[in-house]
N, C-alpha and C positions, 0 to 999 in steps of 0.2 A: 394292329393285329392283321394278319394277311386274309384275304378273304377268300371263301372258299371257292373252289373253281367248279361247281355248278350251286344251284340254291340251294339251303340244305333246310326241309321242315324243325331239325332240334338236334341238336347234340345228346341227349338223353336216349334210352330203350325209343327203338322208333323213326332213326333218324333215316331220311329218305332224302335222296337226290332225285332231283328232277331234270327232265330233258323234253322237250317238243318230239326229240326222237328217241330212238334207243341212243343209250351212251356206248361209245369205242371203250374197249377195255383200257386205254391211257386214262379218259375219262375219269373210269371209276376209279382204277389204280390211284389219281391224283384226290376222288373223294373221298376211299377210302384211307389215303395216309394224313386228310386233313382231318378226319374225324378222330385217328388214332393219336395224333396230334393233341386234341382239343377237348376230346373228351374227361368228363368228370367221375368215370366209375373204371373200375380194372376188370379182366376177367374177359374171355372170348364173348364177339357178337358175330351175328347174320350179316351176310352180305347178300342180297338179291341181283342177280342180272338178268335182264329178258333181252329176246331177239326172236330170228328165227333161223333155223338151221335149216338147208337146199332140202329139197327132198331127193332121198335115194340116194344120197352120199356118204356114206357112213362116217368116213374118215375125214372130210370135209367138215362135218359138224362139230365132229370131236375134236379139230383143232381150231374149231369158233368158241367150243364151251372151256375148254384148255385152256385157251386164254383172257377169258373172265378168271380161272378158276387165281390163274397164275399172278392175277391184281389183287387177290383175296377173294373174290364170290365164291360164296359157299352154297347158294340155290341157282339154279338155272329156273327161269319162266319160260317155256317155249311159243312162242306167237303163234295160233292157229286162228286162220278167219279165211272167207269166200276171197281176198284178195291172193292168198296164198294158191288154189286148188282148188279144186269139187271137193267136195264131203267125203267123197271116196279118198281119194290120195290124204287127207287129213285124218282119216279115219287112219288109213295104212300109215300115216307117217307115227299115230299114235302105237300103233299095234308094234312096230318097231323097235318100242322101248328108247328109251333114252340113250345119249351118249356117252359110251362108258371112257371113263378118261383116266 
């Protein structure tokens, strides 16, 4: 059996790939077609991606989150923390709303 190309907690409801970093959308694209592969139930699931998207680029993020969407993610996480910004610009990057794709 091929082995999956990141570690995966379960094939079941719940399956999560893991990475030291964010995963590249080839990444997930190669975790999500191993799970669609392998798995034992039919029927749509989740797909989560996190990163983070520039601040103040609108268009720029939208074709960060476009391209998880396009591997299959169907959530974006967006990474907010002090290494990003002051509280302010995270605050505005919140208030900004999400990227619409």
């Amino acid at each position: 059996m091929k082995s999956p190309p990141v570690p995966l907690v379960d094939l079941a409801p719940g399956t999560a790939p893991w990475s030291a970093l964010w995963l590249r959308p080839d990444e997930l694209g190669e975790a999500v077609d191993y799970v669609r592969e392998h798995r034992t139930t039919n029927g749509p699931f989740e797909v989560i991606a996190s990163g983070g998207t520039p601040l103040g680029e609108k268009r720029r993020a939208q074709d960060i989150v476009k391209s998880f969407e396009e591997v299959g993610a169907t959530w974006w996480l967006e990474w907010l923390d002090e290494q990003r910004g002051t509280f302010a610009q995270m605050r505005e990057h919140i208030r900004q709303g999400p990227p619409k794709i």
